[in-house]
C-alpha positions as CSV (number, residue, x, y, z in Angstrom):
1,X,19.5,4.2,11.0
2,X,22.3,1.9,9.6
3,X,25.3,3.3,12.0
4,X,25.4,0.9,15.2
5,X,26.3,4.2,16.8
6,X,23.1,5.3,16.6
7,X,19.7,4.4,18.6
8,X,17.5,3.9,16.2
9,X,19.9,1.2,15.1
10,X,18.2,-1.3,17.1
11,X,15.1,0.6,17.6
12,X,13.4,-2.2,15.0
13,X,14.1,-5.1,17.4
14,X,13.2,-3.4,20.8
15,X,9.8,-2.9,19.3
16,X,9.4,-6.4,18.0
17,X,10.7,-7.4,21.3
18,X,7.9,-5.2,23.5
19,X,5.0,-5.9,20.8
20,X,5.3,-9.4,20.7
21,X,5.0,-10.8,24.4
22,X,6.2,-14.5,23.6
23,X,9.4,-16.4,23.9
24,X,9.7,-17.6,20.6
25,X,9.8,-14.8,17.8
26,X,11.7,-16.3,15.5
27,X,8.6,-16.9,13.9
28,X,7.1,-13.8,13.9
29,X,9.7,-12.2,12.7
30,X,9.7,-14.6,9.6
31,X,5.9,-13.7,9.2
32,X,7.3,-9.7,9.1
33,X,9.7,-10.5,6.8
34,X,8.0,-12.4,4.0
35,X,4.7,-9.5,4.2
36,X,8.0,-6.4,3.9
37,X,9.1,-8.0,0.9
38,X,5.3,-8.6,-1.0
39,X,4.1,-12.1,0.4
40,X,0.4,-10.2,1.0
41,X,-2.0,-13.3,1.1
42,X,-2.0,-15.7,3.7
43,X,-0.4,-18.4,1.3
44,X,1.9,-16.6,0.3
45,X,3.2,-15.9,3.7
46,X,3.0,-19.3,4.5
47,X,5.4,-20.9,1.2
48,X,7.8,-18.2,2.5
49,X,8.3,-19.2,5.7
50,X,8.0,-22.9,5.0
51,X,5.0,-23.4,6.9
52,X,1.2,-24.5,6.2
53,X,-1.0,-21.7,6.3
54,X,-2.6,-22.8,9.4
55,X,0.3,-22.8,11.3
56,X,0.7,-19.3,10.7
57,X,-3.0,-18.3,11.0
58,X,-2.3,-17.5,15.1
59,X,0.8,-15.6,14.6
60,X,-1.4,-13.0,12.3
61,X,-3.9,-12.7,14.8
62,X,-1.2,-12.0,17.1
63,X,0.5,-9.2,14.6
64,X,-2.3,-8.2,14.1
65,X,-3.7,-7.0,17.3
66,X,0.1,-5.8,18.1
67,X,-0.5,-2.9,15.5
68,X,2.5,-4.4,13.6
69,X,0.4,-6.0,11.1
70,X,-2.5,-4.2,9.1
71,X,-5.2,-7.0,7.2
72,X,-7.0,-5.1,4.5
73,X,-10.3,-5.9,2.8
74,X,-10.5,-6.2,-1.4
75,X,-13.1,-3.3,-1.2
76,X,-14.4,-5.2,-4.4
77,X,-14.3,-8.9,-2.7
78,X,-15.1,-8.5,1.1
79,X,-13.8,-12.0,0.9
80,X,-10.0,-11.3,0.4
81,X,-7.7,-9.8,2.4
82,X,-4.0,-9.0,2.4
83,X,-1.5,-8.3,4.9
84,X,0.7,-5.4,5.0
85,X,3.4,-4.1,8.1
86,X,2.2,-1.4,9.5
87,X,5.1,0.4,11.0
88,X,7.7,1.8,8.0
89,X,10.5,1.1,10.9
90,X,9.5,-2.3,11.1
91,X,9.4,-2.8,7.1
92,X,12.5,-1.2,6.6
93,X,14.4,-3.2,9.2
94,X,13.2,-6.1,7.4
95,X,14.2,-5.4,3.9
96,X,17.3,-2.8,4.6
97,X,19.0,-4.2,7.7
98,X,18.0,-7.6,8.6
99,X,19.0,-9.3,5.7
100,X,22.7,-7.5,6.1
101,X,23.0,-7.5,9.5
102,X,26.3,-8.7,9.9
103,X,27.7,-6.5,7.5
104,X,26.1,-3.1,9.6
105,X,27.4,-4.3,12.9
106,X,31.2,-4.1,11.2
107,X,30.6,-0.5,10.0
108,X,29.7,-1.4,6.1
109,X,27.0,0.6,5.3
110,X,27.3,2.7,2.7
111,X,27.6,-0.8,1.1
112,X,24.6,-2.6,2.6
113,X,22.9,0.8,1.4
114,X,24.0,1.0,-2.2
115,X,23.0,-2.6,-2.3
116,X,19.3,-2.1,-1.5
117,X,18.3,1.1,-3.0
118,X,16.1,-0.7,-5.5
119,X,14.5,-2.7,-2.5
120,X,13.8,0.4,-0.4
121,X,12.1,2.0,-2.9
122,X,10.2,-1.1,-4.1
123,X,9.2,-2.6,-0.6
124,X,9.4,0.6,1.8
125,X,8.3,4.0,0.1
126,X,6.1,2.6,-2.6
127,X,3.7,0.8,0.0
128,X,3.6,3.6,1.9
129,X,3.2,6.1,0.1
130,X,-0.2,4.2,-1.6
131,X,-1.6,4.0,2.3
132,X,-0.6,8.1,2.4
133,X,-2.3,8.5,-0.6
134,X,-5.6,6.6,1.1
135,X,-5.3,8.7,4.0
136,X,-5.3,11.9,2.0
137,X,-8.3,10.9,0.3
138,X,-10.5,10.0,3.4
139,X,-9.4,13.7,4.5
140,X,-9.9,15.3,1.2
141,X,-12.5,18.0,0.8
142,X,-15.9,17.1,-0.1
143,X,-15.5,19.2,-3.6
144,X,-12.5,17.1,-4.8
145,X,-14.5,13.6,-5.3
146,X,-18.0,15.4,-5.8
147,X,-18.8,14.5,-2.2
148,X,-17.9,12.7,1.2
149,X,-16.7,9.2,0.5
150,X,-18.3,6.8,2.6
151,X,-15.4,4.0,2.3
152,X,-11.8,4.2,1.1
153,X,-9.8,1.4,0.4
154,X,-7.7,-0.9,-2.6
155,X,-9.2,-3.8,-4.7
156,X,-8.3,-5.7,-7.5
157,X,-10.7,-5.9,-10.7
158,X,-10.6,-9.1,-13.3
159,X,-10.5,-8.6,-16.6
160,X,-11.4,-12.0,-17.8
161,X,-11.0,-11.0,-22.1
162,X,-7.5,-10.3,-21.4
163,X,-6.8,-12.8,-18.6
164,X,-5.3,-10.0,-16.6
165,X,-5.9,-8.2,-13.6
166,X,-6.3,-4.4,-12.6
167,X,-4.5,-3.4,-9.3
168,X,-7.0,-0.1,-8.1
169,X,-4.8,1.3,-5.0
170,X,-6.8,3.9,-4.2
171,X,-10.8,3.2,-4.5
172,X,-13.4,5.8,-3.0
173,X,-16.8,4.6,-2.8
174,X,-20.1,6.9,-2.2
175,X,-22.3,5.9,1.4
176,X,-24.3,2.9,0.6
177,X,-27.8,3.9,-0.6
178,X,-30.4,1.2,0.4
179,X,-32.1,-0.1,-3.1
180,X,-29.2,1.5,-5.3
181,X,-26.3,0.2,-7.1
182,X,-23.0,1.5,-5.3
183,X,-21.6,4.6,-6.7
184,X,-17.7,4.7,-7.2
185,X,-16.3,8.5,-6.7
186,X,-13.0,7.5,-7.6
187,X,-10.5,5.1,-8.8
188,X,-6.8,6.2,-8.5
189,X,-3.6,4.1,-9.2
190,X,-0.6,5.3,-7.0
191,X,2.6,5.4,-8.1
192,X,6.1,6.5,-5.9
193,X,9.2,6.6,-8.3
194,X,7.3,6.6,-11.9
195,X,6.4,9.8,-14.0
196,X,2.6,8.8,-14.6
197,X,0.9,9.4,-17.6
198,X,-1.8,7.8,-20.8
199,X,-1.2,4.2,-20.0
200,X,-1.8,4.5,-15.7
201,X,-5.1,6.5,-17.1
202,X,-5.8,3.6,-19.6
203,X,-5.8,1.1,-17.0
204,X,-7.9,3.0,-14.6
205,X,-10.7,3.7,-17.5
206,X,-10.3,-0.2,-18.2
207,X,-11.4,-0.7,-14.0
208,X,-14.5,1.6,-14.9
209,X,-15.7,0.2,-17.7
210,X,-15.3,-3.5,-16.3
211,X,-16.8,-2.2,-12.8
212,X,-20.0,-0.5,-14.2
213,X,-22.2,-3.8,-14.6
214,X,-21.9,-3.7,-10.5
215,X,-21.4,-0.2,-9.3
216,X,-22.6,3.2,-10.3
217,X,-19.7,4.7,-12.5
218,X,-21.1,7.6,-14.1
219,X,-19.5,10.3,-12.2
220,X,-16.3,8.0,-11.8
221,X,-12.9,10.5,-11.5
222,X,-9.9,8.9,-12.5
223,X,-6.5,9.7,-9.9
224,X,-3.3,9.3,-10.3
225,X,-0.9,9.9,-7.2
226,X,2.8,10.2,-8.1
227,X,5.5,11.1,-6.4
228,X,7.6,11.8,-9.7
229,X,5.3,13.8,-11.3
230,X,3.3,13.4,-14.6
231,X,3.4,14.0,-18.5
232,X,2.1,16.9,-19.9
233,X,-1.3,17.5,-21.4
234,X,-3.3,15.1,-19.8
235,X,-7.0,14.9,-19.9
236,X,-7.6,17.9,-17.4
237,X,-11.1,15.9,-16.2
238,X,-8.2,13.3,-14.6
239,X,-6.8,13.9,-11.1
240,X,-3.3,14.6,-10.6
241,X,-2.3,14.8,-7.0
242,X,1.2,14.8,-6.3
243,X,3.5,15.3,-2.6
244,X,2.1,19.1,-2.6
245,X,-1.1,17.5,-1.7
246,X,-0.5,14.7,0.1
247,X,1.5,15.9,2.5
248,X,-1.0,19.1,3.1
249,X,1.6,21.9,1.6
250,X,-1.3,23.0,-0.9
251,X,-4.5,21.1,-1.4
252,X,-6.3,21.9,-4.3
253,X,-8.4,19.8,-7.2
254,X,-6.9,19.2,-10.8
255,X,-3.2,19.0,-11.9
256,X,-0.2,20.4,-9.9
């Protein structure tokens, strides 16, 4: 993908180019960039391309409906969302190539490459691989969560005694029961490049805890998703799901 030689060279910009039916995509593009490198809330998007939020609030719709841009709920405050790119092409372009494009069109790759390792990891694989991890669970068998999730999705739980928050990436609710508190199936933290272990379990038993005034948590399993693996002798009652299973090589409950 970094050789001009090769088609997928420019692939990125003839996609922008046929998505987005307008003259002016300078814009857009800006709006791309500043999601691909973590600008997820509408403010945030705005401060980083030097805009008021309102200005910006058509050209999300626009992304938006384009399939280039995904909104997400806070599956614990309907009232939040965040914005995320929805092709991996499109994010790495933006992080990988854009930024150095000069430098690719005279052949300098291996340099432009070395240069954003840390980035593509960061920004491209770790963001994806959470939304794999969200697609494996709505397709995971009813005997891994103790039965059909009704909603998948991320949220973010505050933990007002130690002024922090708790990122959940990977949140499985139960079907909504009319007259019932909603029961949580899962909480799971996803990780890409990071051997996961007691403190990513810690954090996730912290979410519980905070989140069973609301929601039904007794049955709560704790995930974590890794793509690096995870340290030994763990609670076997936590979920370790690593590529094996997410990519549908061998599905199977407990620790790989």
């Amino acid at each position: 993908m970094l050789s001009p030689a090769s088609p997928l060279f420019r692939e990125a910009r003839y996609l922008l180019e046929e998505e987005l039916v307008v003259r002016d995509t300078a814009l857009y593009h800006s709006v791309l960039a500043a999601v691909a490198a973590g600008n997820s809330t509408r403010g945030g998007i705005a401060n980083y391309v030097g805009r008021k939020a309102t200005d910006i609030g058509h050209h999300l719709v626009v992304l938006e409906d384009s399939g280039l841009l995904r909104r997400q709920t806070d599956i614990f405050r309907p009232g939040r969302s965040t914005y995320h790119v929805a092709e991996p092409l499109v994010v790495f372009y933006q992080v990988v190539m854009r930024p150095q494009w000069g430098l690719l069109e005279s052949g300098r790759a291996t340099n432009v490459w070395e240069a954003a390792k840390a980035r593509f990891s960061s920004q491209v694989v770790g963001p994806h691989f959470e939304q794999l991890c969200r697609e494996f669970a709505v397709a995971a068998p009813e005997a891994l969560f103790g039965e059909l999730p009704g909603e998948i999705g991320a949220g973010v739980v505050a933990d007002h005694y130690r002024r922090t928050q708790i990122e959940v990436d990977v949140v499985v609710l139960a079907p909504a029961a009319p007259g019932n508190r909603r029961k949580i199936l899962s909480l799971g933290e996803v990780k890409w490049g990071e051997v996961m272990g007691r403190r990513h379990i810690e954090r996730l038993s912290r979410a519980r805890q905070l989140l069973s005034g609301d929601y039904d948590t007794t049955d709560t399993i704790l995930a974590c998703y890794s793509g690096a693996g995870f340290e030994r002798d763990l609670d076997p009652q936590v979920l370790t799901i690593g590529l094996n299973q997410v990519y549908g090589d061998q599905l199977y409950g407990g620790r790989l």
